[in-house]
ZATORVO-581663 format. One record per residue: y, x, z of N, C-alpha, C, CB in turn; residue in one letter. Coordinates in steps of 0.2 Angstrom, whole numbers, plus 5000, padded with zeros to 4 digits. Glycine has a CB too. Layout:
YXZYXZYXZYXZA ...
//
This chain:
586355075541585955045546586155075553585155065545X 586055055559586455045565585755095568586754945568X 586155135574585555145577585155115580585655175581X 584255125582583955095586584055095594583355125585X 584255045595584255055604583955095607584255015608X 584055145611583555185616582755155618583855185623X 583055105622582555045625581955025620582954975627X 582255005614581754985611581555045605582054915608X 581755115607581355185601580755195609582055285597X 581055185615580555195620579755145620580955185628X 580055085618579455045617579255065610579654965616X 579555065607578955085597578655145599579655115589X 579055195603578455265603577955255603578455305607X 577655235611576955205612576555165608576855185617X 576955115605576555085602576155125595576855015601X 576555175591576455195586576155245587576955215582X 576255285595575555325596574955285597575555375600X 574955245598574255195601573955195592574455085606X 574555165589574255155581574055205577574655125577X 574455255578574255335574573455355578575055415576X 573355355585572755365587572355325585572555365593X 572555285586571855205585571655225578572255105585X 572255255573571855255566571555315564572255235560X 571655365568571355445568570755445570571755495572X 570755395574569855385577569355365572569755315581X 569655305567569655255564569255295558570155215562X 569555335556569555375551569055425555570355395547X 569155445559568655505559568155475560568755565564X 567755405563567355375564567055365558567555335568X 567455355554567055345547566755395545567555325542X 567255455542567055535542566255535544567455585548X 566455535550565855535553565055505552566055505559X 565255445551564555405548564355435541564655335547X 564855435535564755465530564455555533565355455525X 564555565536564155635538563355625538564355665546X 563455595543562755555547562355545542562855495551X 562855505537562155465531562055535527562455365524X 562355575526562355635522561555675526563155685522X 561855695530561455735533560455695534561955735541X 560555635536559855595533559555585529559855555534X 560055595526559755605515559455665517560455615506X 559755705519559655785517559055775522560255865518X 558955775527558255765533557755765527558355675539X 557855685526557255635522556955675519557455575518X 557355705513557255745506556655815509558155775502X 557055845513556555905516556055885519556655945520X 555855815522555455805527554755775523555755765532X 555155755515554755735509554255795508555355715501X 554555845507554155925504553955925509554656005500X 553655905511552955925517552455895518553155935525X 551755925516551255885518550855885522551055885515X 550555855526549955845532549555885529549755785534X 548955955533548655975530548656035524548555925528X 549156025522549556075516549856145518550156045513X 550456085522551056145524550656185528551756115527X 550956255530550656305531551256315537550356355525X 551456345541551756365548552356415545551256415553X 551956465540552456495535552856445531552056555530X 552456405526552756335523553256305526552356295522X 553256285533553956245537554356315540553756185544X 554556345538555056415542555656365541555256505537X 555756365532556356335528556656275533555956285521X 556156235536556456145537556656195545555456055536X 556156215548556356225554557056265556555756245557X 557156305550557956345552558256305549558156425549X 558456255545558856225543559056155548558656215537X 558556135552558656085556558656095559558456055557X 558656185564558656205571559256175576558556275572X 559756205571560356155576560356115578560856155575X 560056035578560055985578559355965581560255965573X 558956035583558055985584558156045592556956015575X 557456005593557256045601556556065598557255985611X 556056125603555556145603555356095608555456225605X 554656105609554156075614553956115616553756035612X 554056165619553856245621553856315616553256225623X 553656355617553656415612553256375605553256485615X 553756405600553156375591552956455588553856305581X 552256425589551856495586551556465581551456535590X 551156495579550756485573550156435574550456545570X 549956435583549356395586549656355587548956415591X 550256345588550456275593551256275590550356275604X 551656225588552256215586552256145585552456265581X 552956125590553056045591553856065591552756005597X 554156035585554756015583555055955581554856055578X 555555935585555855865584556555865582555755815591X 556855835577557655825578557855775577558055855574X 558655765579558655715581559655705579558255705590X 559655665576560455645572560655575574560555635563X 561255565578561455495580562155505580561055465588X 562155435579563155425580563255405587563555345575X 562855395590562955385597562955455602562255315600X 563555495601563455555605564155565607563055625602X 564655535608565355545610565455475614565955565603X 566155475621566255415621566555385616566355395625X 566855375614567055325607566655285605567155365602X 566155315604565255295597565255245604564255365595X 565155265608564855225618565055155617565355245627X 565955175618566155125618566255055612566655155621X 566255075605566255055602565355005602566555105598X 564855035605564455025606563954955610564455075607X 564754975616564354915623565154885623563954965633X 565254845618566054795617565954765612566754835616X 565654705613565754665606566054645600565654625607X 566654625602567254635596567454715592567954615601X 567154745597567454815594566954825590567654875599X 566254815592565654825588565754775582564954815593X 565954715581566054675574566554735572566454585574X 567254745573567654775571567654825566567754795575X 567154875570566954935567566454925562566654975572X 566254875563565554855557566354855552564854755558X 566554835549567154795545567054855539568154785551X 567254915546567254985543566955035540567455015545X 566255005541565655045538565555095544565855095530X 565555065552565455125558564855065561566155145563X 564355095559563655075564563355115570562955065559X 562955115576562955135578562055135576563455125582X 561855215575561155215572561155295573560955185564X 560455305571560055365573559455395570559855345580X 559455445567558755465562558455505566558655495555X 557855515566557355565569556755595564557055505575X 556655635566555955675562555655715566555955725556X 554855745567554755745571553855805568554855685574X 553755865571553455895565552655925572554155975560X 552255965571551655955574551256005572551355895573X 551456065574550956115568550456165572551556185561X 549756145572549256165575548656235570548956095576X 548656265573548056325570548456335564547256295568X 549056335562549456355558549656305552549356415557X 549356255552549256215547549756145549548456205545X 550156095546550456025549549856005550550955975545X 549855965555549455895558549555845558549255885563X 550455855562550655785562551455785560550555745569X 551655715559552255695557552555645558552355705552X 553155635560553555565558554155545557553555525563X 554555515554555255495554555355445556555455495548X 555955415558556155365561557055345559556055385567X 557055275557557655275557558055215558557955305552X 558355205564558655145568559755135565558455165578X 559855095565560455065565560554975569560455075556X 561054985574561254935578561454885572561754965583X 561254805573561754755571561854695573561554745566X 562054675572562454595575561954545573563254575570X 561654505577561354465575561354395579560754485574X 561054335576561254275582560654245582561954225580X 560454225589560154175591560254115597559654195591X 559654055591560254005596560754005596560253995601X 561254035593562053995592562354065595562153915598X 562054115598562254175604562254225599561754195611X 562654275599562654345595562454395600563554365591X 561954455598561854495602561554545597561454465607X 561654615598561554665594560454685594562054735599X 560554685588559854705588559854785586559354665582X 559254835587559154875580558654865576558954935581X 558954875571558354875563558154945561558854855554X 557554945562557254985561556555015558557254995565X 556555085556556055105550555655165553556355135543X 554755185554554655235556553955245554554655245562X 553855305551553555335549553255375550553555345547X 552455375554552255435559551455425557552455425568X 551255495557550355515557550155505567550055635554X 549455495564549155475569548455485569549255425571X 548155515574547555555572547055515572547355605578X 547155445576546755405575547155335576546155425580X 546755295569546955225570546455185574546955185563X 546955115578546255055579546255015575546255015584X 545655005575545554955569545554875572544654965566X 545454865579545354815579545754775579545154815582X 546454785577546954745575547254725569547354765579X 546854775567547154775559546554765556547654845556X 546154705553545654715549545654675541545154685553X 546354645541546254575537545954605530546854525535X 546254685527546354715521546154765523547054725519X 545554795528545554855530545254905525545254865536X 544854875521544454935516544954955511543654915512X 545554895508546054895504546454975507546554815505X 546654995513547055035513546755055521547655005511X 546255085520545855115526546155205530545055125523X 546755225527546955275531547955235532546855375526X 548055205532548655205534548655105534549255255529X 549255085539549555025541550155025541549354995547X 550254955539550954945540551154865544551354945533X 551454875550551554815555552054825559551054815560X 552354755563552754785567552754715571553354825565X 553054735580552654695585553054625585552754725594X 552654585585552754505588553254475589552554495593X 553654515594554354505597554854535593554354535606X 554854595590555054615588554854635579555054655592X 555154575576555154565570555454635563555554495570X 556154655568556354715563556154785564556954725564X 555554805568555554875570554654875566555654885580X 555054905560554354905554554154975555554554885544X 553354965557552955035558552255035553552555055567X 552655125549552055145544551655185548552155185536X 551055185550550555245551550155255549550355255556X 550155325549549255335544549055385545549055325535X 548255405544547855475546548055525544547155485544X 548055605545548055655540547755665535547955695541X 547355625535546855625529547155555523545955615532X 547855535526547955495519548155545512548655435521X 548355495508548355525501549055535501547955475495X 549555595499550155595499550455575498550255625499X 550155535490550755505487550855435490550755505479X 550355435493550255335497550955355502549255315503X 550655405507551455415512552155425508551355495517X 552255485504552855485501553155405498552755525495X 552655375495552855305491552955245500551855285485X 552655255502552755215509553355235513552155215514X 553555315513553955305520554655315515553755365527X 554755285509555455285506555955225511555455265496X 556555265512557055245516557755265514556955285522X 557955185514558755175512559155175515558955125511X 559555245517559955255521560755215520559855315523X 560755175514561455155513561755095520561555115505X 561155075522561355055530562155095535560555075534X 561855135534562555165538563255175536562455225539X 563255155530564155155528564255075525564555235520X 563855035523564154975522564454915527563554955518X 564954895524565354875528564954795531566054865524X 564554775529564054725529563354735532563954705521X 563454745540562554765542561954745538562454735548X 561754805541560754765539560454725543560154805538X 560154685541559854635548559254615544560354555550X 558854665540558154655541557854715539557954585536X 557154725542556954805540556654795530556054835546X 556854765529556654775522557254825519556654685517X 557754825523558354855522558254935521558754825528X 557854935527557755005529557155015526557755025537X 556454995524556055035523555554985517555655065530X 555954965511555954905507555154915501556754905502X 554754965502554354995498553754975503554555075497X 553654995511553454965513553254895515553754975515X 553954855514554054795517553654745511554854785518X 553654775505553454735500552754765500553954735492X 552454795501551654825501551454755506551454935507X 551754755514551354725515551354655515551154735520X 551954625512551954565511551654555502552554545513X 551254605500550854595495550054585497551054645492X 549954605502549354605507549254535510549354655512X 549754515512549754455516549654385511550554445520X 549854425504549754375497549054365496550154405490X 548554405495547754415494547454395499547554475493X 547054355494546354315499546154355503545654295495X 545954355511545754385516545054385515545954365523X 544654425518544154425520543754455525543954425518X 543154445528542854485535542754565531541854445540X 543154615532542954665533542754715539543354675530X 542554685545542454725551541854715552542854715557X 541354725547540554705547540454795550540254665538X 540254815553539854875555539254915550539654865562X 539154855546538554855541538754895536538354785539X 539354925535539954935529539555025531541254915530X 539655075526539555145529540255155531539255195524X 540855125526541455145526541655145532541855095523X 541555085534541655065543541455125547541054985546X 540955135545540555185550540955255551539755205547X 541055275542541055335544541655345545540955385539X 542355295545543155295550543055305555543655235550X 542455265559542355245565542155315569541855175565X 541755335565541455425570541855495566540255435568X 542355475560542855515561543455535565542955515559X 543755485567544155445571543955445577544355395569X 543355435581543255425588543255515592542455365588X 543455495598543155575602542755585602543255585607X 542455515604541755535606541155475604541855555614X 540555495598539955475597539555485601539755485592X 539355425603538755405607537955375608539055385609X 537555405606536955365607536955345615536255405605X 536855255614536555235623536355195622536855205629X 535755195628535255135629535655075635534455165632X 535255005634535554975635535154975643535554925629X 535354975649535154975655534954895659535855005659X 535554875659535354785662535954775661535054775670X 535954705663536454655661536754645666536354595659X 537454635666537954615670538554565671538154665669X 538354545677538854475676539854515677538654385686X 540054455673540654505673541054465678541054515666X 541754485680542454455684542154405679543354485684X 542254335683542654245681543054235688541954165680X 543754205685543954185689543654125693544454175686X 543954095698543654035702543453985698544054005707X 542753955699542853875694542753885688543553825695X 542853965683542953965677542253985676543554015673X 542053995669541253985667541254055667540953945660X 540754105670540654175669540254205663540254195675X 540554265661540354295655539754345658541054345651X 539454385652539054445655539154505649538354415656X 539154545651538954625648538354645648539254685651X 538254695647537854755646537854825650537854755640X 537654845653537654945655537154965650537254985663X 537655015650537355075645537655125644537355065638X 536855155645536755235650536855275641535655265656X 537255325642537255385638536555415639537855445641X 536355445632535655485632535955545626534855415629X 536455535621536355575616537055565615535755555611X 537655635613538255635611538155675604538655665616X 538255615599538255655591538855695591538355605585X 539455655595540355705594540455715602541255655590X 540855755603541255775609540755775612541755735611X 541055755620540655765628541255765633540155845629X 541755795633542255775637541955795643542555705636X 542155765649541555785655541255715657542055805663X 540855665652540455625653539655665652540555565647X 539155675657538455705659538255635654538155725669X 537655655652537055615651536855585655536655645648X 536455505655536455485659536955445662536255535662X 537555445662538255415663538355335660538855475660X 538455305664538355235660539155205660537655165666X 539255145655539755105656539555035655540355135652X 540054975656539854915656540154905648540054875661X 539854885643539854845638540154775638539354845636X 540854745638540954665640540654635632542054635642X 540454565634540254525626540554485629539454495622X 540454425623540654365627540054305627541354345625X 539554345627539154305630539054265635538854325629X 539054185634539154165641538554155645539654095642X 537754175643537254165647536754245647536954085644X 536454255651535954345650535654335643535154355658X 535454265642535054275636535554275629534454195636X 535954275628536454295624536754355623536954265624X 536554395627536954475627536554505624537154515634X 536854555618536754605613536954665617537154575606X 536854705617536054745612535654705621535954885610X 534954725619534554675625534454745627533654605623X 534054715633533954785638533354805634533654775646X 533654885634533054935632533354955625532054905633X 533554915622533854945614534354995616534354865608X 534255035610534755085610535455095604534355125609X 535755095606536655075599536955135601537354995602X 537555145596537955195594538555165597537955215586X 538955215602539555195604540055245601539555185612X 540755215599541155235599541855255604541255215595X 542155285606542555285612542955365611541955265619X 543755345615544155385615543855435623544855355616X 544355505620544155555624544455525633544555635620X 543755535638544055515645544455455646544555565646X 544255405642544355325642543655275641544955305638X 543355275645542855225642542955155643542255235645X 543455145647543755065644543955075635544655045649X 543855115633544255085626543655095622544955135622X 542955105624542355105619542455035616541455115624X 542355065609542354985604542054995598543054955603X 542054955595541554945587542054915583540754895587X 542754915581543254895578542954815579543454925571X 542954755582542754715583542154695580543254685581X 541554745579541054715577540354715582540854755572X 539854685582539354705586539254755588539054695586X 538854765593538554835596537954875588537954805605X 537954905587537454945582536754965583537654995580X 536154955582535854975583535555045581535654945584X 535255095583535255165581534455165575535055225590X 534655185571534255175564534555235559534355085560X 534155245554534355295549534855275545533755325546X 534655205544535555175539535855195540535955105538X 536255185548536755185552536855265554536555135558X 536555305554536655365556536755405553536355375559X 536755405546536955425540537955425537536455385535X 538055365538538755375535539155415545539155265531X 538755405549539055425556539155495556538555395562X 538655525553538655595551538855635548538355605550X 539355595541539555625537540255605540539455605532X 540555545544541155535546541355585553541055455547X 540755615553540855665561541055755557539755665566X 540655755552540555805547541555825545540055785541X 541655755543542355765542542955765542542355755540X 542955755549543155765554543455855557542555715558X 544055845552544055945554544855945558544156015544X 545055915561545555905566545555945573545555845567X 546055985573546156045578545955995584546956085577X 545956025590545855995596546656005597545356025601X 546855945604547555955605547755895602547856015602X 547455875597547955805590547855725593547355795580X 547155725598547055665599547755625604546455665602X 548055625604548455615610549055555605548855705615X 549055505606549755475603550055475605549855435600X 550255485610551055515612551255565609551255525618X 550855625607551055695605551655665599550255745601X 551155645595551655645587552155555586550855645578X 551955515592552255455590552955455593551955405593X 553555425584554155445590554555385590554755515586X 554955385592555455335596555655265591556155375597X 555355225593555555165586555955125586555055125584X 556555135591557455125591557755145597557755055589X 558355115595558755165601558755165605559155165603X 558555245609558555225617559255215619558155275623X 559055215626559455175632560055225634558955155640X 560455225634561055225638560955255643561255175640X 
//
């Protein structure tokens, strides 16, 4: 064979180092994701052995030294107060970046089992006991509308919360009255489980099971059944069963969620009626004031005596419930009295039926202070930003 001309071993060099890098990347990129999905198994599995309520402060030492290298504090963790989050993503080098915000490259990579995704867990341990928890887990994919490709995340999360609202979730509520599964309008793939501390463990274990084979298949995922498929068929098993009015306040069930879950129980009387905002020309509504007289829960810095407006939608004085001078039970979050509500039911009036299951729902109600807050424990439900 003849020698290679100068000129042209000067051209082949670069190009073979471009190809020797380009495939060292390739390959470590891969590496890499099989890490990733490794490491999220292992997460999941330990994050499994922990229960709300159960685990004890001594109980998470295990999870927390094993995950420390990968999690941050939320200030000092003691035995009274300890907030631990971690956090695993393929998106932390430029490479992942760039592979990330370049379309062709991003099909590309997909080819090779390189997504670009992220798990999260997230831990909450008050008066030495867990309170709260979540897992999360997002993976970037290719998707098209209208004819246009543009990257989605698919995604799965699983988080406690001290307190559900009911008023948006009622169709099945007594069916499954400490935890929901939904996710928003616009966003079809970003499937959220949440439920109380007081759900039943094996309901959470059995809900928040998560398929991480998302991350190395060369074939994205493009639906959260993908990611959280246990889930996904609960509630489209719900959506299969005859509906009915379950937000009757008449229920004790109702009641006692309602004054376990609320900050703050309230007896108030009804003051006078009140026309509400109408826009120009539009037909005006009216409310109700109603003065505080008696706090069954909490107090927060609302004095007795302290009134708020009640909206109905009653469109004339003689249609507004409770009438002046009755007295009802209000429910409402700590230092928000815009959010007083009755999960979409009427106002209550104060009677010994009604005050009975309120009492036991207040009674059992053993949640550290500190928990009410959902931002505390709610974590990220895909990828942030760049």
């Amino acid at each position: 064979m003849g020698r290679v001309h100068p000129v042209v071993r000067w051209i082949l060099l670069p190009v073979a180092l471009v190809i020797a890098l380009t495939v060292a990347l390739v390959v470590t990129a891969v590496a890499r994701q099989h890490i990733l999905r490794h490491r999220a198994e292992a997460l999941y599995t330990d994050f499994k052995g922990l229960t709300l309520r159960k685990t004890t402060f001594q109980g998470a030492q295990p999870f927390l030294a094993r995950w420390k290298r990968w999690g941050t504090f939320a200030g000092p963790c003691t035995p009274a107060r300890c907030v631990f989050s971690v956090a695993l993503s393929s998106i932390d080098n430029r490479f992942d970046e760039f592979i990330d915000s370049h379309d062709r490259v991003f099909d590309l990579a997909a080819r090779f089992g390189i997504h670009p995704a992220g798990i999260g867990a997230h831990l909450v341990i008050l008066n030495s006991v867990l309170w709260g928890e979540a897992i999360n887990f997002w993976v970037d994919s290719r998707v098209w509308s209208d004819g246009k490709p543009y990257v989605e995340a698919i995604s799965g999360s699983a988080f406690s919360n001290s307190e559900l609202d009911r008023r948006f979730d009622t169709t099945h509520w007594r069916s499954h009255p400490e935890y929901t599964i939904s996710w928003p309008g616009n966003q079809q793939n970003e499937l959220r489980f949440e439920f109380t501390p007081f759900a039943d463990p094996n309901d959470v274990h059995r809900l928040t099971q998560m398929d991480f084979s998302c991350l190395t298949r060369t074939v994205s995922c493009t639906d959260k059944a993908e990611i959280m498929p246990t889930a996904v068929a609960q509630s489209h098993a719900w959506a299969a069963m005859p509906g009915w009015d379950d937000t009757s306040c008449d229920d004790p069930q109702v009641l006692f969620f309602l004054a376990r879950e609320s900050t703050n129980v309230v007896i108030a009387r009804a003051k006078s009626i009140v026309r509400l905002y109408a826009p120009l020309g539009s037909r005006p509504f009216y409310g109700v004031e109603l003065a505080f007289e008696q706090f069954l829960k909490g107090r927060g810095t609302h004095p007795n005596g302290q009134s708020l407006v009640f909206q109905t939608a009653a469109d004339s004085p003689a249609k507004v419930v409770p009438r002046v001078g009755e007295r009802v039970f209000l429910f409402f979050n700590e230092d928000d009295l815009e959010s007083a509500y009755l999960a979409g039911c009427a106002a209550l009036p104060v009677t010994d039926r009604y005050l009975s299951p309120i009492e036991e729902g207040i009674e059992a109600d053993t949640r550290p202070s500190g928990l009410f807050s959902y931002d505390l424990i709610r974590p990220w439900s895909k990828r942030p930003q760049q």
